[in-house]
C-alpha positions in Angstrom: 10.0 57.8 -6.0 6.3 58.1 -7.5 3.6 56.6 -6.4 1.5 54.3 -8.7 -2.4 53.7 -8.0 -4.2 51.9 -10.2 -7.7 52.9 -11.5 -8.8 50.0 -9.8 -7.8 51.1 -6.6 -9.5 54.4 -7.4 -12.4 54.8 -5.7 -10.6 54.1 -2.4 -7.9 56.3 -3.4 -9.9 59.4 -4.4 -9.5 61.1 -1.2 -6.0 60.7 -1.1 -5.5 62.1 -4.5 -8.2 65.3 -3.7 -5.7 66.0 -0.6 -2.8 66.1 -2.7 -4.8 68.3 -5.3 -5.9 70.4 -2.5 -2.7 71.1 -0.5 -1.5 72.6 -3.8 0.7 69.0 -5.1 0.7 67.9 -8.6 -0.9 64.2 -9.3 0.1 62.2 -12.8 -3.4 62.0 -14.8 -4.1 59.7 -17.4 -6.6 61.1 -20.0 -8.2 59.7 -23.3 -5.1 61.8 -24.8 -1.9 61.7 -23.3 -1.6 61.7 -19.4 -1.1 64.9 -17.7 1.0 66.7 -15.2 -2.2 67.7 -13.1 -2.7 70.5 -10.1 -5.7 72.5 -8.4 -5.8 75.6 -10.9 -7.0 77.9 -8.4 -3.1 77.6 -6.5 -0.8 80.0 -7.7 1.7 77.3 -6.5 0.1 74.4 -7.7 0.4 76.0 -10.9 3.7 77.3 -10.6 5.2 73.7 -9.5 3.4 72.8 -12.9 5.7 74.9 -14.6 9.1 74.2 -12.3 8.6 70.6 -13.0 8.2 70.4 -16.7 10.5 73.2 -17.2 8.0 75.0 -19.2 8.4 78.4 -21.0 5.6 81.0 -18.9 4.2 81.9 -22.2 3.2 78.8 -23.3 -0.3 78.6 -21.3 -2.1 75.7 -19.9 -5.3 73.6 -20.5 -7.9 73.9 -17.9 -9.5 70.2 -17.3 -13.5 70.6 -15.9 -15.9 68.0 -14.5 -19.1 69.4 -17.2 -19.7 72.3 -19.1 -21.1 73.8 -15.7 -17.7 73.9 -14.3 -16.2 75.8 -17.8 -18.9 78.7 -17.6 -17.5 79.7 -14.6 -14.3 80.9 -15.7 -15.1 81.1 -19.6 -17.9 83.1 -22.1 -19.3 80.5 -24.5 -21.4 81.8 -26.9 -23.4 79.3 -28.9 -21.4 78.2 -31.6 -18.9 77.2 -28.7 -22.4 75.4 -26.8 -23.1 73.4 -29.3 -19.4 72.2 -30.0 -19.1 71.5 -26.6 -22.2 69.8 -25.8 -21.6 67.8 -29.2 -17.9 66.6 -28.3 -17.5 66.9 -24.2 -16.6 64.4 -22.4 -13.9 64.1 -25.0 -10.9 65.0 -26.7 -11.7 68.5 -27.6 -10.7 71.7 -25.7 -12.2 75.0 -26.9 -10.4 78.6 -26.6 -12.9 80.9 -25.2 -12.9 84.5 -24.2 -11.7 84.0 -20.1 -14.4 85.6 -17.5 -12.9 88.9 -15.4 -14.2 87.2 -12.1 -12.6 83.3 -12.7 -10.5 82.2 -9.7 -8.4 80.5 -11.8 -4.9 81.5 -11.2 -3.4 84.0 -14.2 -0.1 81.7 -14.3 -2.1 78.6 -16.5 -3.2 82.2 -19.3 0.1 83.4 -19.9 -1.3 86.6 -20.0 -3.6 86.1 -22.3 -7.5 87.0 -22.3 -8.3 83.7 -23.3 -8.9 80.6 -21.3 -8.1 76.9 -23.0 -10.8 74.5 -21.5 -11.8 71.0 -21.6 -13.5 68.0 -19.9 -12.0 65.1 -20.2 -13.5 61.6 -20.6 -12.4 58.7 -17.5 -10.6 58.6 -14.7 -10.2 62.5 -15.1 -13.3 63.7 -14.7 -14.1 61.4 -12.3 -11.1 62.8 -10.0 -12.1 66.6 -11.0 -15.5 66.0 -9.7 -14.3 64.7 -6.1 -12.1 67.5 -5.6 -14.2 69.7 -7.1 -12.2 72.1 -8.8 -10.8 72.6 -12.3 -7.2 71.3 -12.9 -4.3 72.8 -15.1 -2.7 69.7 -16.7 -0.3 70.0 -19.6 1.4 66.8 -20.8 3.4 65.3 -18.0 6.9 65.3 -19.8 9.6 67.4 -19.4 8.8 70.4 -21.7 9.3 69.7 -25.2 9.8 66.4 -25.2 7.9 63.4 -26.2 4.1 63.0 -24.6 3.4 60.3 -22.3 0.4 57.7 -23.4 1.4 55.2 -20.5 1.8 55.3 -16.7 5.6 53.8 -16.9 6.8 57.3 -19.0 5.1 59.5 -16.6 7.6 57.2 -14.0 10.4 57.6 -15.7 9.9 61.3 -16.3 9.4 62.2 -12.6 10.9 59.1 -10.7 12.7 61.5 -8.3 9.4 62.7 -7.1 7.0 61.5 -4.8 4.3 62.2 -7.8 1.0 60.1 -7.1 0.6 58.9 -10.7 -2.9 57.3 -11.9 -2.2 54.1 -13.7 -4.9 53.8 -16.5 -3.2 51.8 -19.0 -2.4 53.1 -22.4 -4.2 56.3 -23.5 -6.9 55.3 -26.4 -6.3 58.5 -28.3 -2.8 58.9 -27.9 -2.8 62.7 -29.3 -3.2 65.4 -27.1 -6.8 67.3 -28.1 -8.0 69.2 -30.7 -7.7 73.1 -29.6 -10.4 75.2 -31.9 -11.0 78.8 -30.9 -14.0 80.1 -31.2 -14.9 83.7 -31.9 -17.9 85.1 -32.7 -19.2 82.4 -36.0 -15.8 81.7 -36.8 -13.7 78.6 -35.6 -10.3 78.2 -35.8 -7.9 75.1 -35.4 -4.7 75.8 -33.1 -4.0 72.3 -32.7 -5.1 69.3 -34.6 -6.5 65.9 -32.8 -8.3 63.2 -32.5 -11.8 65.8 -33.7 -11.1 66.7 -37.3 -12.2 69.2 -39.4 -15.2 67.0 -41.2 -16.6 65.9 -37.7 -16.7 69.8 -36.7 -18.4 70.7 -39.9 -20.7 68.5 -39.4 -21.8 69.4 -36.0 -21.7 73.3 -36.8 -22.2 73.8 -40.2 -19.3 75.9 -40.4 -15.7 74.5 -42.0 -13.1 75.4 -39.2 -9.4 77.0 -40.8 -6.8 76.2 -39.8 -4.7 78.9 -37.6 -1.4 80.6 -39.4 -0.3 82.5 -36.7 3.4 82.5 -35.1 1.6 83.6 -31.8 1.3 81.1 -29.0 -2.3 80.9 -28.3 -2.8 77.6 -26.8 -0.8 75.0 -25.9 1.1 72.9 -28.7 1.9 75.5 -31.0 5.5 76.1 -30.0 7.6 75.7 -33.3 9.6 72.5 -31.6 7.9 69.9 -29.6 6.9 66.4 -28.7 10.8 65.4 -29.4 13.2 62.4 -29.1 16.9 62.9 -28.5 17.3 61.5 -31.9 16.4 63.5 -35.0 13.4 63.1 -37.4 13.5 62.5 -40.7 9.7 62.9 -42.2 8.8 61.6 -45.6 11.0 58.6 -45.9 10.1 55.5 -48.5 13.5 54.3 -47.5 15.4 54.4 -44.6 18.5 55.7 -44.3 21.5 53.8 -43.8 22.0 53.4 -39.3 18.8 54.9 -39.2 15.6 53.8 -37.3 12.3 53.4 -38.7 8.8 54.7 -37.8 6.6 52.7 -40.4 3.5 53.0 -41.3 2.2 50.3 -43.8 4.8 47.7 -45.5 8.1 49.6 -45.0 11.0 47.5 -43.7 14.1 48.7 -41.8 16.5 46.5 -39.3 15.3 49.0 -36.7 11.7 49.8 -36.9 8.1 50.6 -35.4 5.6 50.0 -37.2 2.3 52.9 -36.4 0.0 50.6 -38.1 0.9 47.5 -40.9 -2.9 47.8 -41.8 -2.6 51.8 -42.0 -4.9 52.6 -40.2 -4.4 56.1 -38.6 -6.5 55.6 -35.3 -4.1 52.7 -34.7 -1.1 54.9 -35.7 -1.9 57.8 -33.8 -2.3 55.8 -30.5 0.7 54.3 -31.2 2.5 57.2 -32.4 4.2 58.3 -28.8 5.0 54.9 -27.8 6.7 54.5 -31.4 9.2 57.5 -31.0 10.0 56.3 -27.2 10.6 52.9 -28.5 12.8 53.9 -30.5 14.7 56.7 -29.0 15.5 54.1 -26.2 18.2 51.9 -28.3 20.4 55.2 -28.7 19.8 55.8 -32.4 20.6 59.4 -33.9 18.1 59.6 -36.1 14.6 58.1 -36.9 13.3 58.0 -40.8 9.4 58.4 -40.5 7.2 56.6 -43.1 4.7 58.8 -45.1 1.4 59.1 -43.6 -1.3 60.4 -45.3 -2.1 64.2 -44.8 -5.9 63.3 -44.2 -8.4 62.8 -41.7 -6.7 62.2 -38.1 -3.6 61.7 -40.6 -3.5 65.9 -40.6 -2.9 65.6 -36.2 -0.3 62.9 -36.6 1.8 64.7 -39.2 1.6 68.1 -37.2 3.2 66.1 -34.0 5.8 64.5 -36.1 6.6 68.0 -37.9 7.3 69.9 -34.6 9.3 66.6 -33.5 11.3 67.0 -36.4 12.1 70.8 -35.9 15.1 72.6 -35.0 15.7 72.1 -30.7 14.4 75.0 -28.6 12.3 76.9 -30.9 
């Protein structure tokens, strides 16, 4: 059974959750984004129990969490483009692909052989825990592969609850999207995943107007075809609901069955909500969910990317 601690209890606590990190366990950690399933990155094992436990695909790589940008230049090359977006949006719900340093002691399982490294520094409780144990940590969502993010302590619970799992209790996430992913090469920047950062808030910082990636290859996390899913189906799009069909609103819709993202449509609102939504609803056994139209805008762009991969054909 897991083991809750509550962020109140953490500075007592933080030595009991570094021993964990450092005899190579995995700890549930809640971020500004969704919590994660988190271990010390430098364990091949730690890692590897990563993977075991969500029953993750090995090509599908991991984010690296850091205390500060001293922490990332260890194991990453930032040029400056990549400086000034991370000094501009760390702590915070941005990670940044980076060319991966020859000499890291980070463990090759969180690259999936690539020669890149995904890294970020999380705002919180986080970075708070990274600092006292003093290493980076790989932390993916802490689901089951696949499946729908957790944004509260409970779903990590109910994921894992036949583990011993120390899980960090910081309430609901406030973002509620996992993080932006932009790769940066050379004066170019590139979004691999969209978040809670959007394009206008990088162009302002850089100057330069990221694109958005097209590739089929996985080069960060997120990128796999299917993902964040219910057992139900998704239907996107939907100004009515079908007929035995649940409803994830967003404005004035009306259905029997229904969450509503945000009544006042407001996306910050739905996007925090947006995981809780689908898990509401996926827990009263309907088959499918009917999705209200969000605007493709703004932090609208992140939200509709999560619901399209929810909504794809299983295991691709």
């Amino acid at each position: 059974m897991p083991r809750i601690i509550s962020t109140h209890e953490l500075d007592d606590r933080l030595g009991d959750i570094c021993d964990e990190i450092h005899v190579g366990k995995c700890i549930g950690l809640p971020t500004e984004t969704v919590y994660g399933l988190a271990a010390n990155a430098y364990n091949g094992q730690a890692v590897a129990c990563i993977f075991e436990m969500k029953g993750r695909p090995k090509f599908n790589p991991l984010i690296i969490h850091v205390a500060n940008l001293e922490m990332a230049k260890k194991h990453g090359l930032f040029n400056d483009l990549a400086l000034n977006i991370a000094k501009a949006f760390w702590p915070g719900p941005l990670t940044l692909v980076v060319p991966r340093l020859e000499d890291t002691k980070l463990h090759p399982l969180a690259f999936a052989g690539l020669d890149t490294i995904a890294i970020r520094c999380p705002k919180g409780p986080a970075q708070k825990i990274i600092k006292a144990c003093d290493c980076p940590l790989a932390a993916p969502s802490a689901n089951k592969s696949g499946k729908i993010s957790p944004t509260h302590a409970e779903h990590v619970d109910q994921q894992f609850k036949d583990t011993d799992l120390i899980i960090i209790d910081n309430g609901a996430c406030q973002v509620g999207l996992e993080s932006t992913i932009l790769k940066v090469e050379d004066n170019n920047i590139t979004i691999l995943r969209p978040g809670f950062v959007t394009v206008e808030m990088i162009k302002e910082v850089t100057g330069v107007k990221p694109e958005f990636s097209n590739s089929s290859k996985i080069e960060a996390p997120g990128m796999m075809k299917s993902h964040y899913a219910p057992n139900a189906s998704v239907k996107l799009n939907c100004k009515i609901c079908d007929e035995g069909a649940a409803l994830l609103a967003f404005g004035d819709a009306q259905a029997e069955t229904m969450f509503n993202l945000s009544q006042k449509c407001d996306l910050r609102e739905a996007a925090a909500n947006l995981y809780l939504g689908l898990k509401k609803l996926d827990e009263t056994g309907i088959e499918k969910i009917c999705v209200s139209p969000i605007p493709n805008e703004g932090l609208g762009i992140a939200i509709n990317n999560r619901l399209q991969r929810a909504s794809a054909p299983r295991n691709t």
